[in-house]
N, CA, C and O atoms as a GROMACS GRO file, in nm:
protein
  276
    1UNK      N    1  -6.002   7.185   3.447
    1UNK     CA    2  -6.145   7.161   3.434
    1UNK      C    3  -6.171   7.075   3.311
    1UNK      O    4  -6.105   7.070   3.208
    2UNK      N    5  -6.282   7.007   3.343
    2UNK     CA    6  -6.281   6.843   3.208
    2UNK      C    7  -6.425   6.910   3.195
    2UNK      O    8  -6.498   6.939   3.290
    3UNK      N    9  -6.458   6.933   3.035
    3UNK     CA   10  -6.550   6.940   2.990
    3UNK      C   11  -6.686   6.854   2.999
    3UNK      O   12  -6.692   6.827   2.879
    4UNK      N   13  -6.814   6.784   3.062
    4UNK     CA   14  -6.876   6.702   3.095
    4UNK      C   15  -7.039   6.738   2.998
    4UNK      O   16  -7.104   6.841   2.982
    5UNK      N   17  -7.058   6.586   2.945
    5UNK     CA   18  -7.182   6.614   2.867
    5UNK      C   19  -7.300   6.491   2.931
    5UNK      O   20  -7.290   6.379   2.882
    6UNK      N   21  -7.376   6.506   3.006
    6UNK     CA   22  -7.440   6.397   3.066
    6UNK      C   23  -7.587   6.417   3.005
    6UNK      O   24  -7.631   6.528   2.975
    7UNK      N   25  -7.666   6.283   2.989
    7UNK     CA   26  -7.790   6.262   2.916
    7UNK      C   27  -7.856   6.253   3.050
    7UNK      O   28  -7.824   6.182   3.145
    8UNK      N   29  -7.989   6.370   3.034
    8UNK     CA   30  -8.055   6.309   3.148
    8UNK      C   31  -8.207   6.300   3.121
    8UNK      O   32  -8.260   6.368   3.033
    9UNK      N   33  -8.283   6.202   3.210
    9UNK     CA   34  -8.448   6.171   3.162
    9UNK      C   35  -8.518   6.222   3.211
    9UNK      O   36  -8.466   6.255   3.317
   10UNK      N   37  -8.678   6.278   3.203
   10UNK     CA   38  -8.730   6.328   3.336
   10UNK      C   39  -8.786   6.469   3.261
   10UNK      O   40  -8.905   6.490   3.239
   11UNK      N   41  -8.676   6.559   3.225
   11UNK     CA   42  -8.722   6.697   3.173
   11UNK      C   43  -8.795   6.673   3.085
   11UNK      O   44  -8.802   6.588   2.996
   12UNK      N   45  -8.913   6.851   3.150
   12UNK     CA   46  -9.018   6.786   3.004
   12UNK      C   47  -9.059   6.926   3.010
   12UNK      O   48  -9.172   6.960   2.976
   13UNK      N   49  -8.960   7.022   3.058
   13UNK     CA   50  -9.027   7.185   3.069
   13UNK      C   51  -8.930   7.257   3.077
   13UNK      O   52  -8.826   7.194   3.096
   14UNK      N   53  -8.913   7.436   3.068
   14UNK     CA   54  -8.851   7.477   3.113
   14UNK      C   55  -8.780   7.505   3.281
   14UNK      O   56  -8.660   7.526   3.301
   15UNK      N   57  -8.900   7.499   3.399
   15UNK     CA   58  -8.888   7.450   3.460
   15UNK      C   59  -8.766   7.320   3.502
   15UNK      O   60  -8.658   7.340   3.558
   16UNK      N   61  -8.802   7.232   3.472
   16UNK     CA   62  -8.696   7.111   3.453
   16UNK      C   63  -8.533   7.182   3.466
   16UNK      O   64  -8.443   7.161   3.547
   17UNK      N   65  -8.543   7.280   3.339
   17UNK     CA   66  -8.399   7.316   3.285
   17UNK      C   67  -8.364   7.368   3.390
   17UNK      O   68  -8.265   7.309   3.434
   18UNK      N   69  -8.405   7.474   3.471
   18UNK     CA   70  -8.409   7.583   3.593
   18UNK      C   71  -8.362   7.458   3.712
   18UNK      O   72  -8.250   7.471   3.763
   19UNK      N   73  -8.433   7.360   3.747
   19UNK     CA   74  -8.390   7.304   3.852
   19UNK      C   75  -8.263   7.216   3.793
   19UNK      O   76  -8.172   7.225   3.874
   20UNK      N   77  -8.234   7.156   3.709
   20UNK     CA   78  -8.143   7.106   3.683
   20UNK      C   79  -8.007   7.154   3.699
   20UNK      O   80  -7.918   7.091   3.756
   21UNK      N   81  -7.995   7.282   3.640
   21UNK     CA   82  -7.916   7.423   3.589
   21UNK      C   83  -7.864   7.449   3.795
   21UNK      O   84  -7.767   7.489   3.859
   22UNK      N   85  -7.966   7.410   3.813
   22UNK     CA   86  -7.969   7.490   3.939
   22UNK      C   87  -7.926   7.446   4.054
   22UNK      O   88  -7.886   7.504   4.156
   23UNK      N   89  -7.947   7.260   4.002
   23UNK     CA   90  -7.876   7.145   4.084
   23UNK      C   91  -7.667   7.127   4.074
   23UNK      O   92  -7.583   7.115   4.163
   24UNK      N   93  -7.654   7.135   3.926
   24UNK     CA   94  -7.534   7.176   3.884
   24UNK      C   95  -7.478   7.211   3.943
   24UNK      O   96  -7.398   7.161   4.022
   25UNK      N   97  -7.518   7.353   3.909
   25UNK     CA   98  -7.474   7.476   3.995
   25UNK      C   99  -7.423   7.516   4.147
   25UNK      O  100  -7.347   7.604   4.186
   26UNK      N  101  -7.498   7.412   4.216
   26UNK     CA  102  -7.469   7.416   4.338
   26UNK      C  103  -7.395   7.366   4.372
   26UNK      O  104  -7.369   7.393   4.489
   27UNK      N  105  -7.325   7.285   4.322
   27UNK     CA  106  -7.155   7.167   4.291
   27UNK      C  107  -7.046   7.202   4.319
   27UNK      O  108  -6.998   7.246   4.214
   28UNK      N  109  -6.964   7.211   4.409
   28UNK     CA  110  -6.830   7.263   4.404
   28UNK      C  111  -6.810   7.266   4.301
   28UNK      O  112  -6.880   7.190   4.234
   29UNK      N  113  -6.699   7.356   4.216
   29UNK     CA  114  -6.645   7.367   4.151
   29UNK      C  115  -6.708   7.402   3.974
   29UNK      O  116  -6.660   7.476   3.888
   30UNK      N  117  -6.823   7.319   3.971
   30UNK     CA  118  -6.942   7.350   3.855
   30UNK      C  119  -6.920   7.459   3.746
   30UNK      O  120  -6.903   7.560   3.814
   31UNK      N  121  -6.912   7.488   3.642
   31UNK     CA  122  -6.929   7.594   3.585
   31UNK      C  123  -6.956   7.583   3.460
   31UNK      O  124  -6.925   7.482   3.397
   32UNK      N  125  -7.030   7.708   3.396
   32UNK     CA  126  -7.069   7.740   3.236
   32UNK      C  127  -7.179   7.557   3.221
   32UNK      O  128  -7.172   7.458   3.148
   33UNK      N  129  -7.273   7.602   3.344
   33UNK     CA  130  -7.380   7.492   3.288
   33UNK      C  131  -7.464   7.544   3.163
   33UNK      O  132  -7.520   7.653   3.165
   34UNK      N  133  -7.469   7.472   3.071
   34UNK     CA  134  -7.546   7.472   2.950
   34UNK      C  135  -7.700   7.320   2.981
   34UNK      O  136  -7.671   7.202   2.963
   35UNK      N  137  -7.797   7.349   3.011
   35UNK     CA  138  -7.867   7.266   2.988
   35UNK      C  139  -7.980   7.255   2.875
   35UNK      O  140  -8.030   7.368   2.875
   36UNK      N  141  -8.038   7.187   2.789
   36UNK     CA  142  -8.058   7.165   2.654
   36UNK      C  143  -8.195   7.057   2.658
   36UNK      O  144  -8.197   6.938   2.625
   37UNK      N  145  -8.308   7.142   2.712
   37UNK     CA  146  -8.437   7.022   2.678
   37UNK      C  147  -8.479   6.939   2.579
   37UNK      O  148  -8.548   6.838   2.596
   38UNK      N  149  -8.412   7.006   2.414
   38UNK     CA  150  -8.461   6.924   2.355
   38UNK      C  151  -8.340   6.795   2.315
   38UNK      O  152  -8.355   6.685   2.262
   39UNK      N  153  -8.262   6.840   2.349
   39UNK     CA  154  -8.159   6.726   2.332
   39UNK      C  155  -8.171   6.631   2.512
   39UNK      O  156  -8.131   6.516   2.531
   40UNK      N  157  -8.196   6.668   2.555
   40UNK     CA  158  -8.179   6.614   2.744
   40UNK      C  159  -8.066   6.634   2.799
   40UNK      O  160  -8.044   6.564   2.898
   41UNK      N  161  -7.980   6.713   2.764
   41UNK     CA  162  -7.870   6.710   2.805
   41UNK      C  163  -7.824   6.805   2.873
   41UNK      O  164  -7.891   6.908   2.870
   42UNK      N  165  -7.689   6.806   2.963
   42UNK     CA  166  -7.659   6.910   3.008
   42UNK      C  167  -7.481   6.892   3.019
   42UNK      O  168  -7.409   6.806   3.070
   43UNK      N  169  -7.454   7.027   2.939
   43UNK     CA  170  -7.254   7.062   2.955
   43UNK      C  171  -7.244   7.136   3.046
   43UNK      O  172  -7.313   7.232   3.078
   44UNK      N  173  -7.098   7.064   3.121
   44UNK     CA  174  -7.105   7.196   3.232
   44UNK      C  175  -6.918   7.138   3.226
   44UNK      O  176  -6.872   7.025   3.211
   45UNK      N  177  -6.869   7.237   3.240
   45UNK     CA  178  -6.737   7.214   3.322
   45UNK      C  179  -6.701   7.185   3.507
   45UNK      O  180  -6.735   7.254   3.603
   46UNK      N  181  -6.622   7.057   3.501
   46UNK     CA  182  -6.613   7.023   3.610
   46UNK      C  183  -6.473   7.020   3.645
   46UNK      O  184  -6.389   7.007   3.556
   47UNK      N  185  -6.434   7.032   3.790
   47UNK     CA  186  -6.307   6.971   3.854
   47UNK      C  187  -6.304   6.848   3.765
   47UNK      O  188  -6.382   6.817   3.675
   48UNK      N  189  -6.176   6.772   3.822
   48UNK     CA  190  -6.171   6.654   3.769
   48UNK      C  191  -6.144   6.552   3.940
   48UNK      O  192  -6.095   6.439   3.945
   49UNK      N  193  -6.176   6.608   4.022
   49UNK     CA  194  -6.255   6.514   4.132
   49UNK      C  195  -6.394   6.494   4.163
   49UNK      O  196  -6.448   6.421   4.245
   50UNK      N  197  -6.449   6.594   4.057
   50UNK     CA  198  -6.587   6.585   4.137
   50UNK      C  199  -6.607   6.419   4.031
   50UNK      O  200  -6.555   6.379   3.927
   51UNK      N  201  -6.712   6.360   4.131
   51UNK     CA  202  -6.751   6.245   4.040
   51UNK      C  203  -6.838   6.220   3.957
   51UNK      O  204  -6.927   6.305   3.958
   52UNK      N  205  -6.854   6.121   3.868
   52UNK     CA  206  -6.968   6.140   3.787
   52UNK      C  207  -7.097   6.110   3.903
   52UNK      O  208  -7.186   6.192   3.878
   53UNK      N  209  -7.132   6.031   4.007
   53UNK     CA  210  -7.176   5.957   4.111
   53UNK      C  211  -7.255   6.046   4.188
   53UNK      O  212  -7.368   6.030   4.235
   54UNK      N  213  -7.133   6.193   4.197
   54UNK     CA  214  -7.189   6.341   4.278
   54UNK      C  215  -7.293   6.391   4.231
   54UNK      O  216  -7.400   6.440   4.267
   55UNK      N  217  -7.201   6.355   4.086
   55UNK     CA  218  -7.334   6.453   3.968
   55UNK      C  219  -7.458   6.411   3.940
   55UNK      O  220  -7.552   6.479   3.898
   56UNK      N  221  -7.454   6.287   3.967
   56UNK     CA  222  -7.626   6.166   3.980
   56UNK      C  223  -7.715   6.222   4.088
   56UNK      O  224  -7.830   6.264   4.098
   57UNK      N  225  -7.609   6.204   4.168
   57UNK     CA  226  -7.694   6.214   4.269
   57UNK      C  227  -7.776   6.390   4.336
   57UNK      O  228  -7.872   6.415   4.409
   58UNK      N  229  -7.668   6.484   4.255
   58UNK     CA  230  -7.724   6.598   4.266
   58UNK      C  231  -7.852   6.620   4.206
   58UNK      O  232  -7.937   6.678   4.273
   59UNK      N  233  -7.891   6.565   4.029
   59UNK     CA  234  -7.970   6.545   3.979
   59UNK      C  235  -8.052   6.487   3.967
   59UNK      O  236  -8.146   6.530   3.900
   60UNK      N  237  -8.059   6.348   4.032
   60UNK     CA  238  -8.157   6.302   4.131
   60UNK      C  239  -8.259   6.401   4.219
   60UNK      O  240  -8.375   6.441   4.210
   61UNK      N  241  -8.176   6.411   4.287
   61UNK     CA  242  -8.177   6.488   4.437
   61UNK      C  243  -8.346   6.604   4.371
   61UNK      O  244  -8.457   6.616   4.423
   62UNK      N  245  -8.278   6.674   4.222
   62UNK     CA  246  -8.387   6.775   4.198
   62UNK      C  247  -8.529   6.700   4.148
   62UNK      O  248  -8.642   6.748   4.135
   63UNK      N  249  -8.470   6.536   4.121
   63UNK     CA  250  -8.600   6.490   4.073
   63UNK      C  251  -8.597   6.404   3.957
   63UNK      O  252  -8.693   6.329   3.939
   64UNK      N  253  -8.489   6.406   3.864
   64UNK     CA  254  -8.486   6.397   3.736
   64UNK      C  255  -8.344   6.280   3.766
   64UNK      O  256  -8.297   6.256   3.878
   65UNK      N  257  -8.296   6.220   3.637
   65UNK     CA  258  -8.210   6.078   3.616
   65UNK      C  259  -8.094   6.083   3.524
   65UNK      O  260  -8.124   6.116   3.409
   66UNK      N  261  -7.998   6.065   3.543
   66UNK     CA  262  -7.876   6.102   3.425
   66UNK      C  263  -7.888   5.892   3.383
   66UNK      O  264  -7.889   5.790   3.452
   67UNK      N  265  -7.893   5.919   3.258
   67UNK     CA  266  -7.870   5.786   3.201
   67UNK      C  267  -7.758   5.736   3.174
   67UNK      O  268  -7.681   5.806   3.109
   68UNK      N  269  -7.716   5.604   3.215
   68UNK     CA  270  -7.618   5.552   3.226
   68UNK      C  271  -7.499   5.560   3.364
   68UNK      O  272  -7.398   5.490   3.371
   69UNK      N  273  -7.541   5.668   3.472
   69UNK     CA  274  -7.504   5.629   3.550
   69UNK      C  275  -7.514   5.540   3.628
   69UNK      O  276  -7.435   5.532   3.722
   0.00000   0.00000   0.00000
């Protein structure tokens, strides 16, 4: 498992954190999501197949944007 720290835009509540946390989560393999409103960020441990691409698009998906993907 590869430790993963992705910046994302969009959150602006706790809420936010809950769907984000929650988008993660639902990831094969996903675990020990840490998400962090005032920084935007979110750590989570991943496989090292899942892609960064998966992880966009999961977080998308809830609404919200990882920067730099």
């Amino acid at each position: 498992m590869a430790e993963t720290k992705v910046k994302i835009s969009g959150m602006s509540c706790e809420h936010c954190v809950r769907r984000v946390t929650k988008a993660l989560e639902g990831l094969p393999g996903v675990k020990n999501v840490r998400v962090d409103l005032t920084s935007g960020t979110a750590t989570f441990e991943k496989p090292e197949d899942l892609s960064l691409s998966e992880i966009a698009r999961a977080i998308e998906e809830a609404g919200y944007r990882v920067e730099g993907a």
